[in-house]
Gaussian input, Z-matrix of N, CA and C with variables (Angstrom, degrees):
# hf/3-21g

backbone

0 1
 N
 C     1     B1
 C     2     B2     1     A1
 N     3     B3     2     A2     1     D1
 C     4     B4     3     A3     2     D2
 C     5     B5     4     A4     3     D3
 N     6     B6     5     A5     4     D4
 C     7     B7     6     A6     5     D5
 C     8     B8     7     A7     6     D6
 N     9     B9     8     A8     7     D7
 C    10    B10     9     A9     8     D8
 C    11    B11    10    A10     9     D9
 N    12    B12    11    A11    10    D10
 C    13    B13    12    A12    11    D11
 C    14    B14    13    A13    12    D12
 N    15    B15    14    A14    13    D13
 C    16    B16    15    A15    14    D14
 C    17    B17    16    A16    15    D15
 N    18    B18    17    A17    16    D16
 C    19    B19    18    A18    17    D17
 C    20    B20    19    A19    18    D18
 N    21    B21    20    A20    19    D19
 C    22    B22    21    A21    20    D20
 C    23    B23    22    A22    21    D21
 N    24    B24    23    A23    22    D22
 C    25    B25    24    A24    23    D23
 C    26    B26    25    A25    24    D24
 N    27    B27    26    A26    25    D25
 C    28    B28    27    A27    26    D26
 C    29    B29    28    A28    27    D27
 N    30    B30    29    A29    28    D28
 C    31    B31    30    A30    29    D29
 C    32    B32    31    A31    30    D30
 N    33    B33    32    A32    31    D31
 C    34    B34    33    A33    32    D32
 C    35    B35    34    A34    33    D33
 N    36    B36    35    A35    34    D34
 C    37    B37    36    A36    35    D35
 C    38    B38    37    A37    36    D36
 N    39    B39    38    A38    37    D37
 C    40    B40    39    A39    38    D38
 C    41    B41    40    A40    39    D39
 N    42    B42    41    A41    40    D40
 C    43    B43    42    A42    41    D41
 C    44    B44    43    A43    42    D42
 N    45    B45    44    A44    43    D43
 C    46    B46    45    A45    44    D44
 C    47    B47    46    A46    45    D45
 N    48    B48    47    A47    46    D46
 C    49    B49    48    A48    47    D47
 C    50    B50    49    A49    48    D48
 N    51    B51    50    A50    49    D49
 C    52    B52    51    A51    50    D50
 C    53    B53    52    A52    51    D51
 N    54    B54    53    A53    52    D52
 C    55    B55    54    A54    53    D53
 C    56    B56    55    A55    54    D54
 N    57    B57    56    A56    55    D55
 C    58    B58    57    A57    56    D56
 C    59    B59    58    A58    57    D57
 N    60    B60    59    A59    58    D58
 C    61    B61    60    A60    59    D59
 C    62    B62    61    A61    60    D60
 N    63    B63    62    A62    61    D61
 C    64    B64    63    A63    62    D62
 C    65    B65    64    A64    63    D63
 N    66    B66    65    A65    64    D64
 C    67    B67    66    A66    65    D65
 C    68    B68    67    A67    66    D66
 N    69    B69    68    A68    67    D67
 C    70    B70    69    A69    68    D68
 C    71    B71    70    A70    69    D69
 N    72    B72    71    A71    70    D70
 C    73    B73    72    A72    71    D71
 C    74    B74    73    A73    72    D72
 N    75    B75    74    A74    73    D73
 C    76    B76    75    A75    74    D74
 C    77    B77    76    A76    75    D75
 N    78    B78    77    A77    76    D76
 C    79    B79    78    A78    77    D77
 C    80    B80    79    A79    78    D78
 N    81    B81    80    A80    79    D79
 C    82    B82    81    A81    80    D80
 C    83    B83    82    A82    81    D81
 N    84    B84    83    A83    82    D82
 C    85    B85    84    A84    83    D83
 C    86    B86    85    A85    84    D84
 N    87    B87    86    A86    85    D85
 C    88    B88    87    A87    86    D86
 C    89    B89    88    A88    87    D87
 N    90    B90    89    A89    88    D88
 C    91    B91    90    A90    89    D89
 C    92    B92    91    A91    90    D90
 N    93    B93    92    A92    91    D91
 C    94    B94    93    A93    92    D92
 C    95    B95    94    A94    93    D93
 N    96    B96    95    A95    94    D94
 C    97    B97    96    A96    95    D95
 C    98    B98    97    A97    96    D96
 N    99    B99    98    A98    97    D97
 C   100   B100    99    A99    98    D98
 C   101   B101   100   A100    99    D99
 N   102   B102   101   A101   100   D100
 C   103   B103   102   A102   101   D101
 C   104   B104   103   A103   102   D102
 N   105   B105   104   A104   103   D103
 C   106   B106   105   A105   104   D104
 C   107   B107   106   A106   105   D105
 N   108   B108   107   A107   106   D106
 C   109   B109   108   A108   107   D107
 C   110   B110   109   A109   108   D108
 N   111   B111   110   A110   109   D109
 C   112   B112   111   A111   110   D110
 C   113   B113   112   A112   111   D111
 N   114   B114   113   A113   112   D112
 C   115   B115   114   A114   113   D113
 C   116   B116   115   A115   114   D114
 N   117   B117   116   A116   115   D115
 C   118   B118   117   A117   116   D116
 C   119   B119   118   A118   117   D117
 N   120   B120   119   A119   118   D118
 C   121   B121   120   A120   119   D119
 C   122   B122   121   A121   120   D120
 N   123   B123   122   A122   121   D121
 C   124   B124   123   A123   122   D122
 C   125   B125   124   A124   123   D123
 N   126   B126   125   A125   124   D124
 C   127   B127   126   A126   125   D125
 C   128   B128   127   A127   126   D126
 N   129   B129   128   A128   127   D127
 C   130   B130   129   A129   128   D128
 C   131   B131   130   A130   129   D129
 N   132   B132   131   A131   130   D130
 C   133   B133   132   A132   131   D131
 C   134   B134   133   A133   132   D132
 N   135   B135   134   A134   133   D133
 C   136   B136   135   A135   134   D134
 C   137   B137   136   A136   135   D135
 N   138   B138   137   A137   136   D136
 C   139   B139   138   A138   137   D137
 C   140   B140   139   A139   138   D138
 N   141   B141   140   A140   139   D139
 C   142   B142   141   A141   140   D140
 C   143   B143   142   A142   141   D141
 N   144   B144   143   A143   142   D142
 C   145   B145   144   A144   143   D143
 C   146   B146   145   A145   144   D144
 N   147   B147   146   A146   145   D145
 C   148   B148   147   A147   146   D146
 C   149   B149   148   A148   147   D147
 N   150   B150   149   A149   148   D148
 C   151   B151   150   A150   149   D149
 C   152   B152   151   A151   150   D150
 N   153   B153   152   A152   151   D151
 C   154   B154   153   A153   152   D152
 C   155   B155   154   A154   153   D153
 N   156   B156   155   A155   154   D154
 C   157   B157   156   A156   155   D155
 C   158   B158   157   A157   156   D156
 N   159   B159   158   A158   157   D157
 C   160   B160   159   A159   158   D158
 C   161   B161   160   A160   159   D159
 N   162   B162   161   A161   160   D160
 C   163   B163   162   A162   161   D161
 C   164   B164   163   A163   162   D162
 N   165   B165   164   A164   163   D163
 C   166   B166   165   A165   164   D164
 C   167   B167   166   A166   165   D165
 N   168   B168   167   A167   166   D166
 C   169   B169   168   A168   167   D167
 C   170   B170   169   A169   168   D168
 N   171   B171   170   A170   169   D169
 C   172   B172   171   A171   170   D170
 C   173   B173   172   A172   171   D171
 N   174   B174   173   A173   172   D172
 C   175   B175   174   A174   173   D173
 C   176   B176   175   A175   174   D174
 N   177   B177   176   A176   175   D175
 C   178   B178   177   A177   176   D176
 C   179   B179   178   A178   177   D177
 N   180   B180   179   A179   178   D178
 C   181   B181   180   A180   179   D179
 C   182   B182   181   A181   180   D180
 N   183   B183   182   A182   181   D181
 C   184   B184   183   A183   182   D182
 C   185   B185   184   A184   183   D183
 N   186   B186   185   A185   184   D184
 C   187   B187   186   A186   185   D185
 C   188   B188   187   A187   186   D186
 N   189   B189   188   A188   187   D187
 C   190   B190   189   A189   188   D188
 C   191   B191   190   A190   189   D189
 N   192   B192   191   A191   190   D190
 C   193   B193   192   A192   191   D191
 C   194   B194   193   A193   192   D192
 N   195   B195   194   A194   193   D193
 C   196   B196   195   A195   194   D194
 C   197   B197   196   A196   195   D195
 N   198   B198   197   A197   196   D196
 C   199   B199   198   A198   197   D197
 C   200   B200   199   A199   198   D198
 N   201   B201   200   A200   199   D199
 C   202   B202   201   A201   200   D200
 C   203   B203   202   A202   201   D201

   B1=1.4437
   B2=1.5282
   B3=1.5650
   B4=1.0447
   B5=1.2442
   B6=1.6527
   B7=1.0195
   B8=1.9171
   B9=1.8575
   B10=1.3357
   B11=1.9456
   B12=1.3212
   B13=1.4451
   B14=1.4062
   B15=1.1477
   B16=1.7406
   B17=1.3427
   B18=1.6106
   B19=1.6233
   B20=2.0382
   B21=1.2162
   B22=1.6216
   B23=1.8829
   B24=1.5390
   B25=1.6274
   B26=1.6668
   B27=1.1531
   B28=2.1146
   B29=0.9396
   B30=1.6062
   B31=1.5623
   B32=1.4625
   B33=2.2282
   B34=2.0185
   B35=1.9038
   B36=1.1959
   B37=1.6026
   B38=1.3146
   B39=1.6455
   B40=1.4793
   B41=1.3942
   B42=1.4547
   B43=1.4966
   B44=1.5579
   B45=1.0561
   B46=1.3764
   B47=1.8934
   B48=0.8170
   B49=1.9178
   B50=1.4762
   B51=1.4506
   B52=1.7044
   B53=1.6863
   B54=1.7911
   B55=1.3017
   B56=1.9135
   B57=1.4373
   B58=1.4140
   B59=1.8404
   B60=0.9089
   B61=1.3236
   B62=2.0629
   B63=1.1401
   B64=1.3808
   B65=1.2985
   B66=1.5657
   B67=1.4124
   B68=1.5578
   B69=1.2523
   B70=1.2561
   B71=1.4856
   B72=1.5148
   B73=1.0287
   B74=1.6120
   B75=1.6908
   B76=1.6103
   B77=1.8637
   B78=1.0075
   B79=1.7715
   B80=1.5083
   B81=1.5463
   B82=1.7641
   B83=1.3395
   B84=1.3917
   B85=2.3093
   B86=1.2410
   B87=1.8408
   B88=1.3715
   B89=2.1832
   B90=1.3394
   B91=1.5970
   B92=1.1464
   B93=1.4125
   B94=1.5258
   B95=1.5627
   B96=1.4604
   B97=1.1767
   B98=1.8519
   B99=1.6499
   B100=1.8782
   B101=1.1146
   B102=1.4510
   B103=1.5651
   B104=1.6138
   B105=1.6207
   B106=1.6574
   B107=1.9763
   B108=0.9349
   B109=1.9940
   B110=2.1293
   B111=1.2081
   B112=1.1140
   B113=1.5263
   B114=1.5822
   B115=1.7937
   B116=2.2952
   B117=1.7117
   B118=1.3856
   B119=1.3809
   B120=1.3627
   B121=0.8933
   B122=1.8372
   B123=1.3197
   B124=1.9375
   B125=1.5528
   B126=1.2188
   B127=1.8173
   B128=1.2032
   B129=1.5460
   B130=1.4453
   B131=1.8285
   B132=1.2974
   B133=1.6407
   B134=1.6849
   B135=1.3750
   B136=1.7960
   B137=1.5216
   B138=1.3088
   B139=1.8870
   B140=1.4159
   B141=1.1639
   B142=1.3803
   B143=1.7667
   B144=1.2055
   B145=1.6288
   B146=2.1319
   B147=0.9803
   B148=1.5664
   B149=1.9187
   B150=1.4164
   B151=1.8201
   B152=1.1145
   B153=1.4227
   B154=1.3355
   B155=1.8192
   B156=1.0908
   B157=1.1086
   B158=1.9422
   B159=1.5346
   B160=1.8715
   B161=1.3120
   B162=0.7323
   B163=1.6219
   B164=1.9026
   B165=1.3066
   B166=1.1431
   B167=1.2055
   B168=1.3372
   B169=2.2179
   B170=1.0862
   B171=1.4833
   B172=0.9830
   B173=1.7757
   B174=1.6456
   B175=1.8004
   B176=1.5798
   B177=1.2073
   B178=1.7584
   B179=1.2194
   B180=1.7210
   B181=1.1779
   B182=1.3544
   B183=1.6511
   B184=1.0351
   B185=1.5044
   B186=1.3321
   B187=1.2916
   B188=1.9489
   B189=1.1968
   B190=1.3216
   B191=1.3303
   B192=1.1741
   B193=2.1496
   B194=1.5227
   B195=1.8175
   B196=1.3739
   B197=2.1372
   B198=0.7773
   B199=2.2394
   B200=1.2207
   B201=1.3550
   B202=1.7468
   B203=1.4253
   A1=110.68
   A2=124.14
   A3=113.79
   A4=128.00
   A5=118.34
   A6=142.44
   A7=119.49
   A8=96.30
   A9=95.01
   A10=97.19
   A11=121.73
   A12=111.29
   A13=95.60
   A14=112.35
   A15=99.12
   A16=151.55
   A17=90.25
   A18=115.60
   A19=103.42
   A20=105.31
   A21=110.48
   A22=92.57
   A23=91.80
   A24=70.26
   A25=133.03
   A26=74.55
   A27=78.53
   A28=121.66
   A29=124.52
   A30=135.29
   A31=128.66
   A32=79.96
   A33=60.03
   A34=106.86
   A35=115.87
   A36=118.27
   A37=119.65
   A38=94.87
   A39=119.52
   A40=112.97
   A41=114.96
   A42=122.42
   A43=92.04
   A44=154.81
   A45=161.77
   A46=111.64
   A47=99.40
   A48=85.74
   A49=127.27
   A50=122.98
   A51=128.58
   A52=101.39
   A53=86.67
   A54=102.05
   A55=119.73
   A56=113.33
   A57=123.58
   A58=96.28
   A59=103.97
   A60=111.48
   A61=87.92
   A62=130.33
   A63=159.04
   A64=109.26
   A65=111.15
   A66=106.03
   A67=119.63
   A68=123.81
   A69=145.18
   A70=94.75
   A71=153.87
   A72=158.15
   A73=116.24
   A74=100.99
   A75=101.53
   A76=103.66
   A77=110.01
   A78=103.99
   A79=108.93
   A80=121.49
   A81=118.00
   A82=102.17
   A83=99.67
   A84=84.80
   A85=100.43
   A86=80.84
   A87=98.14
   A88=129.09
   A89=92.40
   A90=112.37
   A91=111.02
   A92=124.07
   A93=139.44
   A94=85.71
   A95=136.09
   A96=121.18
   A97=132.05
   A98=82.53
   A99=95.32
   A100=96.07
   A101=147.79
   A102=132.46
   A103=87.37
   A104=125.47
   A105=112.21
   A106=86.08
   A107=118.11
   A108=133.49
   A109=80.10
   A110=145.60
   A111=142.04
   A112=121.10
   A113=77.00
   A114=111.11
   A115=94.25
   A116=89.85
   A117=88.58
   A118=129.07
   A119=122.55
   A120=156.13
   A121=99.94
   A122=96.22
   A123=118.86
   A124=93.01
   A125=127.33
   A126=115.77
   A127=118.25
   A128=113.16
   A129=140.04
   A130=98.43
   A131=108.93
   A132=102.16
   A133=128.96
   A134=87.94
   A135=101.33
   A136=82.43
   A137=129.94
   A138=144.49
   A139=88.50
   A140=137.42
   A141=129.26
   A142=110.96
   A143=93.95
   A144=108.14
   A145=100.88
   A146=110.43
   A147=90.64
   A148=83.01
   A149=136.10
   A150=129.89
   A151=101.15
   A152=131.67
   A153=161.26
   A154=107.34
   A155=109.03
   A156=143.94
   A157=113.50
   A158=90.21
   A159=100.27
   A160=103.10
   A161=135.27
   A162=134.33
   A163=105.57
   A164=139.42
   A165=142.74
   A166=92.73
   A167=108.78
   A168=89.48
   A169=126.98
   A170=138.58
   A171=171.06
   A172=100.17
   A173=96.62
   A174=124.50
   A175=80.26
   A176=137.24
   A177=107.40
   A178=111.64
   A179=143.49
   A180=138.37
   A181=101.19
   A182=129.81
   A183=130.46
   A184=118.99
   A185=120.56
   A186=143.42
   A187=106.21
   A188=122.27
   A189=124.25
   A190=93.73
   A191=132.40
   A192=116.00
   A193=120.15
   A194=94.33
   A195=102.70
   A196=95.08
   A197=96.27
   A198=88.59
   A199=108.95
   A200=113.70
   A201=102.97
   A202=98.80
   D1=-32.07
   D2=-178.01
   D3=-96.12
   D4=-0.08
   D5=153.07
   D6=-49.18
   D7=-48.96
   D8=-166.17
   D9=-83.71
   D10=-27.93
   D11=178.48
   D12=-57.92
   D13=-46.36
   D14=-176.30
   D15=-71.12
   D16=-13.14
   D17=166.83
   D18=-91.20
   D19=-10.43
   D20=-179.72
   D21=-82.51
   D22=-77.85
   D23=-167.00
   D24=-70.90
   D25=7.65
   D26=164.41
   D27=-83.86
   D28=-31.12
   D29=160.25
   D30=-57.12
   D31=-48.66
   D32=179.59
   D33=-100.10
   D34=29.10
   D35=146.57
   D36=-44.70
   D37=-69.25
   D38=-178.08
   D39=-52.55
   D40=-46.20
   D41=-167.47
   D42=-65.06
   D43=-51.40
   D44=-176.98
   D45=-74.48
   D46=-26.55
   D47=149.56
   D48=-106.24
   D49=-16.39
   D50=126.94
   D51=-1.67
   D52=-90.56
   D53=-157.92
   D54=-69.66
   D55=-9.19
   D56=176.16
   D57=-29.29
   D58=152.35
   D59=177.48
   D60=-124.13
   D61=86.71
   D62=-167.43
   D63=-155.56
   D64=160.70
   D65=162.17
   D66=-89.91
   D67=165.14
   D68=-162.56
   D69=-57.80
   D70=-41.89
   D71=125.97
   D72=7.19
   D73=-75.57
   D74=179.21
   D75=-72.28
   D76=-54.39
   D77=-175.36
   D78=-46.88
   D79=-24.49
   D80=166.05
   D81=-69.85
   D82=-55.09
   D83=-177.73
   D84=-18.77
   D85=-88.76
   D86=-149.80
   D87=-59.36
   D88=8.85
   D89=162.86
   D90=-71.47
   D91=-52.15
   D92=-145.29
   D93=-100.82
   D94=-47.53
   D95=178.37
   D96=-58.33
   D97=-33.74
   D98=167.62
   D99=-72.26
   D100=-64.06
   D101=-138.24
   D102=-74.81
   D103=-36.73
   D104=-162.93
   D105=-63.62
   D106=-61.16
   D107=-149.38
   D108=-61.87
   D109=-4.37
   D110=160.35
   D111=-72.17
   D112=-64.74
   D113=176.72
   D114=-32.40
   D115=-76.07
   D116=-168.95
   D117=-45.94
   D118=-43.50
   D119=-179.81
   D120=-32.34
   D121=-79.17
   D122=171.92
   D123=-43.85
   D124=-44.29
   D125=-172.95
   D126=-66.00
   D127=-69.28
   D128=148.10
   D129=-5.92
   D130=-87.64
   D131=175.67
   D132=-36.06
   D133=-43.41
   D134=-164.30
   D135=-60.78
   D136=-76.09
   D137=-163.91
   D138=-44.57
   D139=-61.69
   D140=-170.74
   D141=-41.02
   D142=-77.31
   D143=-172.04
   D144=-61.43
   D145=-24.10
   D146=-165.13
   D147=-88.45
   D148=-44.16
   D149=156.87
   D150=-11.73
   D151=-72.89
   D152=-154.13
   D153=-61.07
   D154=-60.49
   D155=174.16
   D156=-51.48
   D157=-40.74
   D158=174.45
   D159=-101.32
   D160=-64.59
   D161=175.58
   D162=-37.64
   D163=-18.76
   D164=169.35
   D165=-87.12
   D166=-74.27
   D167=-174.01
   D168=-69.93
   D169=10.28
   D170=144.62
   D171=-28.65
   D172=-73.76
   D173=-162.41
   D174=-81.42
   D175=-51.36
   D176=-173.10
   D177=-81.88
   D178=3.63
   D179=157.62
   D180=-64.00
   D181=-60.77
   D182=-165.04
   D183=-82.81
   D184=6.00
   D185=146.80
   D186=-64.37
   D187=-73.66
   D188=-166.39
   D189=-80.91
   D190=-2.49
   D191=144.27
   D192=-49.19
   D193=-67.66
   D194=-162.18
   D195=-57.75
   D196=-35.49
   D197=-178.98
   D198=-45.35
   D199=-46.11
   D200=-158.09
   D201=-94.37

Protein backbone atom coordinates (compact mmCIF):
# COMPACT_ATOMS: atom_id res chain seq x y z
CA UNK A 1 0.00 0.00 0.00
CA UNK A 2 2.71 2.30 0.62
CA UNK A 3 4.43 1.60 -2.33
CA UNK A 4 1.31 2.42 -4.50
CA UNK A 5 0.62 6.01 -2.54
CA UNK A 6 4.07 6.48 -3.46
CA UNK A 7 4.22 5.58 -6.97
CA UNK A 8 0.67 7.80 -7.08
CA UNK A 9 2.03 10.82 -5.81
CA UNK A 10 5.14 10.77 -7.72
CA UNK A 11 3.15 10.52 -10.88
CA UNK A 12 0.82 12.84 -10.36
CA UNK A 13 3.82 15.37 -9.19
CA UNK A 14 5.19 14.83 -12.47
CA UNK A 15 1.84 14.96 -14.24
CA UNK A 16 1.54 18.60 -12.80
CA UNK A 17 4.89 19.94 -13.94
CA UNK A 18 4.06 18.29 -17.53
CA UNK A 19 1.28 20.43 -17.41
CA UNK A 20 3.01 23.79 -15.61
CA UNK A 21 2.28 26.25 -18.04
CA UNK A 22 6.29 27.66 -17.43
CA UNK A 23 9.03 27.41 -19.61
CA UNK A 24 10.87 24.22 -20.20
CA UNK A 25 13.68 25.76 -17.95
CA UNK A 26 11.44 26.05 -14.74
CA UNK A 27 9.52 22.55 -15.38
CA UNK A 28 13.49 21.08 -15.47
CA UNK A 29 14.09 22.75 -12.01
CA UNK A 30 11.49 21.81 -10.62
CA UNK A 31 11.90 17.96 -12.14
CA UNK A 32 15.41 17.74 -10.96
CA UNK A 33 14.37 19.24 -7.60
CA UNK A 34 11.56 16.44 -7.02
CA UNK A 35 13.73 13.54 -8.24
CA UNK A 36 16.81 15.19 -5.82
CA UNK A 37 13.82 15.82 -2.56
CA UNK A 38 13.04 11.75 -3.59
CA UNK A 39 16.58 10.85 -3.98
CA UNK A 40 17.00 12.20 -0.21
CA UNK A 41 14.20 11.06 1.11
CA UNK A 42 15.23 6.99 0.21
CA UNK A 43 18.74 8.05 2.09
CA UNK A 44 17.33 9.86 4.98
CA UNK A 45 15.28 6.46 5.58
CA UNK A 46 18.07 4.02 4.73
CA UNK A 47 20.55 6.20 7.69
CA UNK A 48 17.59 6.17 9.88
CA UNK A 49 16.79 2.47 10.03
CA UNK A 50 20.47 1.16 9.51
CA UNK A 51 21.23 4.16 13.16
CA UNK A 52 18.46 2.14 14.38
CA UNK A 53 19.70 -0.97 13.35
CA UNK A 54 23.37 -0.26 15.30
CA UNK A 55 22.24 1.12 18.30
CA UNK A 56 20.08 -2.39 18.68
CA UNK A 57 23.16 -4.48 18.13
CA UNK A 58 24.97 -2.21 19.86
CA UNK A 59 22.66 -3.08 23.39
CA UNK A 60 22.94 -6.97 22.54
CA UNK A 61 26.78 -6.72 22.10
CA UNK A 62 26.86 -5.02 25.35
CA UNK A 63 24.37 -7.43 26.68
CA UNK A 64 26.67 -10.62 25.79
CA UNK A 65 29.68 -8.56 27.67
CA UNK A 66 28.07 -8.18 30.88
CA UNK A 67 27.42 -12.59 30.64
CA UNK A 68 30.81 -13.62 30.22
Amino acid sequence: MAWAAFATALAAMFIGIVNLNQPLSVQGYYAVTALFLTMSSFVLQKTVRDNKEDQDLEGKTDAIEFRE
